[in-house]
C-alpha positions as CSV (number, residue, x, y, z in Angstrom):
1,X,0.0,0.0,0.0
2,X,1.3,3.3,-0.3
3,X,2.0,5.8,2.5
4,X,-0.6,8.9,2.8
5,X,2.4,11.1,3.3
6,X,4.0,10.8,0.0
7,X,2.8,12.5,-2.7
8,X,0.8,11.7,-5.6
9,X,3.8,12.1,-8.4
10,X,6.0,10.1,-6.6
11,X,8.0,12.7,-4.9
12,X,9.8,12.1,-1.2
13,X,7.6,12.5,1.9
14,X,7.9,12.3,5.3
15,X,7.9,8.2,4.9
16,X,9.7,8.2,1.8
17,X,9.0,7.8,-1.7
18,X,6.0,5.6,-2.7
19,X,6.9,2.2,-3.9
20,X,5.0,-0.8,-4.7
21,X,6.5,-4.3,-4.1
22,X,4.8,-6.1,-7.0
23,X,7.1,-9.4,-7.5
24,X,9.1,-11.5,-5.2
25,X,12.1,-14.2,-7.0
26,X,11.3,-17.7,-6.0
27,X,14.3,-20.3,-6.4
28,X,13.6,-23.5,-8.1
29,X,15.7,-26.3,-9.5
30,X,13.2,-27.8,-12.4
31,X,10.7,-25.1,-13.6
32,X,8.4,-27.2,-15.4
33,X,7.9,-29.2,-11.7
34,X,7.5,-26.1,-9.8
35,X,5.3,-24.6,-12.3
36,X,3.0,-27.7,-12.4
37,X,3.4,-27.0,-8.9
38,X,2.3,-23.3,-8.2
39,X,-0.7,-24.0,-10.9
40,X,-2.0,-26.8,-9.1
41,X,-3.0,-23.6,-5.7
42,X,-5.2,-22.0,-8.2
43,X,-2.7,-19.0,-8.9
44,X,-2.7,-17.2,-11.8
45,X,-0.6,-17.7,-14.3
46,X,0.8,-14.6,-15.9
47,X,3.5,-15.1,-18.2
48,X,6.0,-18.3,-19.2
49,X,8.8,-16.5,-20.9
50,X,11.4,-18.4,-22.9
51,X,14.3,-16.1,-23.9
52,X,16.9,-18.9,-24.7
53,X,18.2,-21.7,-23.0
54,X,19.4,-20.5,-20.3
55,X,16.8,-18.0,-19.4
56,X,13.1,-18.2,-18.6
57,X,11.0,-16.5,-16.4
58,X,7.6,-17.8,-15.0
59,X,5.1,-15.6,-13.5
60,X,2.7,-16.5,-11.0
61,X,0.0,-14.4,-9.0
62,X,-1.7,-15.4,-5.5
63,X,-5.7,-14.4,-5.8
64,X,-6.7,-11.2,-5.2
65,X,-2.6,-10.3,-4.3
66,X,-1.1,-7.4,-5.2
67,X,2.5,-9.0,-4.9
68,X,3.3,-12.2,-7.9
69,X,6.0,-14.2,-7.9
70,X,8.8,-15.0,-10.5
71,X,10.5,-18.8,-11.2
72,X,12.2,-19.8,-13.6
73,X,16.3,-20.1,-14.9
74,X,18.9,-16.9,-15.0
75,X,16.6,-15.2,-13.1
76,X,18.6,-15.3,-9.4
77,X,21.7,-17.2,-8.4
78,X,19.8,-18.1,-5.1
79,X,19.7,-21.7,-4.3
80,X,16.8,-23.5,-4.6
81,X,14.9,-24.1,-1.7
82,X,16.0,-21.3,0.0
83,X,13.1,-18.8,0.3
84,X,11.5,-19.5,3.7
85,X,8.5,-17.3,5.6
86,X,7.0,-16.1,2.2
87,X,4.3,-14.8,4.2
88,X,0.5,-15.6,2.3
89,X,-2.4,-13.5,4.2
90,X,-5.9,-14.7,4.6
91,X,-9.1,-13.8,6.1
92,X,-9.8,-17.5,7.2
93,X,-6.9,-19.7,7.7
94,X,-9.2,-23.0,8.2
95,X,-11.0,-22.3,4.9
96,X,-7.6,-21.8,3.5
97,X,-5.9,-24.7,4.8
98,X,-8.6,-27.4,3.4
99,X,-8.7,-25.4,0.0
100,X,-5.0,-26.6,-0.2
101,X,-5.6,-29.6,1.5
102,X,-7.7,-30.5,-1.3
103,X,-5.4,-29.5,-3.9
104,X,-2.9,-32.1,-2.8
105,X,-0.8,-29.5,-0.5
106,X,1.1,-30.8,2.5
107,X,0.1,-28.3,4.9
108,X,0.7,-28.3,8.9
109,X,-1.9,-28.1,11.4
110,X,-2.7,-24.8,12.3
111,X,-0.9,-23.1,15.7
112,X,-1.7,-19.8,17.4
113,X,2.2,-18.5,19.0
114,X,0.9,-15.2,20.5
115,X,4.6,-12.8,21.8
116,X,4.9,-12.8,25.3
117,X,3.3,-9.1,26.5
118,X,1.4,-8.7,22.8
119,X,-2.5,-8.6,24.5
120,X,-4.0,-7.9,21.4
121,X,-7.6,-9.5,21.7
122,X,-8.6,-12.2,18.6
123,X,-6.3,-14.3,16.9
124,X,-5.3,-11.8,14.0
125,X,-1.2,-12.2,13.4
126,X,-0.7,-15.0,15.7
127,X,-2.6,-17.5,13.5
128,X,-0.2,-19.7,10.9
129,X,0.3,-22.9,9.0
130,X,2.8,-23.4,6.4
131,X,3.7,-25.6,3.4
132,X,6.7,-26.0,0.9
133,X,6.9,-26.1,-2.6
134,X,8.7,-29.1,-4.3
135,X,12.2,-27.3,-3.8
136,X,11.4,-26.9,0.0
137,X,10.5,-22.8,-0.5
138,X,8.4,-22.2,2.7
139,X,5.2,-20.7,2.7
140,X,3.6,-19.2,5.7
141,X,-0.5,-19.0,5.6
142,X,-1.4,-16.6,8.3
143,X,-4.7,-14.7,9.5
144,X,-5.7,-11.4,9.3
145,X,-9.0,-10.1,10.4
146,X,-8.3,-7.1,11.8
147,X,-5.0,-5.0,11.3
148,X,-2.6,-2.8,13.2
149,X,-3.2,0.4,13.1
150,X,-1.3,2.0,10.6
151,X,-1.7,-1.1,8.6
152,X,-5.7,-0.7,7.9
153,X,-7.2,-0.6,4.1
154,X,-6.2,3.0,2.6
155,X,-8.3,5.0,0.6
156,X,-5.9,4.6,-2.3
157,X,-5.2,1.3,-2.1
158,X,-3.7,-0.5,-5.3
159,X,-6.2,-2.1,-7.8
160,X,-5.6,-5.2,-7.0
161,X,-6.2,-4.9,-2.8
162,X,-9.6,-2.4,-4.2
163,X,-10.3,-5.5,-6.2
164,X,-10.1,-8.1,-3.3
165,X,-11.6,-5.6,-1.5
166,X,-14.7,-5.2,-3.4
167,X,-15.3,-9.2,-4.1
168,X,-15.0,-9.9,-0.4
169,X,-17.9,-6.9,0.0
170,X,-19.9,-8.3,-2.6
171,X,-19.6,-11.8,-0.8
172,X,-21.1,-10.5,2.5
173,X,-23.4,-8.4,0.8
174,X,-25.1,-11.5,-0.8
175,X,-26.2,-12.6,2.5
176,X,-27.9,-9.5,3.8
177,X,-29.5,-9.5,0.0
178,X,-31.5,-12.5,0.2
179,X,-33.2,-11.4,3.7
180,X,-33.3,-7.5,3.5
181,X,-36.0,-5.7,1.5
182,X,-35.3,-4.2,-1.4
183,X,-32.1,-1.7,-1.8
184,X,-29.6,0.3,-3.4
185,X,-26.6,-2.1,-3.3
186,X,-24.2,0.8,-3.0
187,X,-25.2,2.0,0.1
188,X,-24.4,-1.3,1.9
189,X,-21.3,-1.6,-0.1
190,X,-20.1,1.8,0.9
191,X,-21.1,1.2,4.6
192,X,-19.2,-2.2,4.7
193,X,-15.8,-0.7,3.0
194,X,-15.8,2.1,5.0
195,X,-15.7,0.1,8.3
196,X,-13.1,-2.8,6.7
197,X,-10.9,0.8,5.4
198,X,-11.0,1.5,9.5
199,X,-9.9,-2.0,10.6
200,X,-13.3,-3.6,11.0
201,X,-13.3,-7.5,11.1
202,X,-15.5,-8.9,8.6
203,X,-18.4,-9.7,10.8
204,X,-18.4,-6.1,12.5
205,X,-17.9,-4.7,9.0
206,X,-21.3,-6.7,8.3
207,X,-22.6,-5.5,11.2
208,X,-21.9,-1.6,10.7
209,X,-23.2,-1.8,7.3
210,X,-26.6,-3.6,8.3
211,X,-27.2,-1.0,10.9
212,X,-26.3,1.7,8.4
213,X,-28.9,0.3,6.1
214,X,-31.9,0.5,9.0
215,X,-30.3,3.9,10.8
216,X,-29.7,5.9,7.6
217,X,-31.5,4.3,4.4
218,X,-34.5,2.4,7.1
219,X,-34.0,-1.2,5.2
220,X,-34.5,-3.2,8.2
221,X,-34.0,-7.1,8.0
222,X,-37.0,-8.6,9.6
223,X,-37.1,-10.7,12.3
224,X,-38.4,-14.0,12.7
């Protein structure tokens, strides 16, 4: 994300100038095996460059990340294997662990290591499992719900975070949908990003944007 203190053209603020990490080098020994690999998560699959023997350069992008990742030959003289705690952040660990699960992904069993002193209340950060690629590149699943401040949605987030952003909206939205009269679609959807931009967890997110909805626009859900 970029700061709020740099400006828009790029120039130095008071954090520094803006910069975007978009891809991260992965080392590999046999492309075609970590490729086959990295397709079987579900990511996407940008671009398989051959420029000669020697070089080739494999894209790969996580869903909904704002961050891809590069294999491939002459691209690093890292050895392979040696990436560990390539950090993968989810709203739901669980659901993300059986998606991989079912993929054919060796994952571990999910631990919670909270930092002695760190009270921070809900499991957010101190959620994990991991898994390795065929080469033994570690890969670190760990839940988010609710950020650091500082670290909260930004009103100029990337395209990529807006677009994540705006499926996961549309996803809770769906619910309230089917049981709330009828509505401008908008309103929720502004009421629900608005709280997840100020470090809402998803259900309070839902929750702001339901009452929003009766308070302000008086679409109440009924009651059974």
């Amino acid at each position: 994300m970029s700061t709020t203190e740099g400006s828009a053209n790029g120039t130095q603020g008071a954090l520094g100038v803006d910069m975007n990490l978009e891809v991260v080098t992965v080392p590999v020994s046999d492309v075609d095996r970590a490729k086959n690999f990295y397709e079987s998560l579900g990511w996407r699959l940008d671009i398989d460059l051959v420029v000669s023997d020697d070089i080739r350069t494999v894209q790969f992008t996580p869903p909904h990340s704002g961050c891809s990742i590069q294999i491939g030959k002459g691209g690093t003289t890292a050895e392979p294997g040696s990436a560990q705690g390539l950090f993968l952040v989810v709203d739901d660990i669980d659901a993300a662990r059986d998606d991989l699960v079912k993929r054919g992904v060796d994952v571990t069993e999910v631990q919670e290591a909270r930092p002695p002193g760190f009270d921070q209340e809900g499991r957010s950060y101190f959620v994990r499992a991991s898994f390795s690629d065929p080469d033994g590149n570690v890969w670190v699943l760990q839940e988010v719900t609710t950020r650091l401040p500082g670290r909260e949605w930004e009103p100029d987030t990337d395209v990529a975070s807006l677009a994540g952003l705006l499926h996961e909206t549309a996803e809770h939205h769906d619910t309230f949908e089917k049981i709330a009269p009828p509505h401008d679609w908008w309103d929720w959807y502004a009421a629900y990003m608005a709280a997840r931009q100020s470090g809402s967890t998803l259900e309070d997110a839902s929750v702001a944007a339901g009452r929003y909805m009766a308070e302000v626009k008086h679409v109440v859900v009924p009651t059974e």
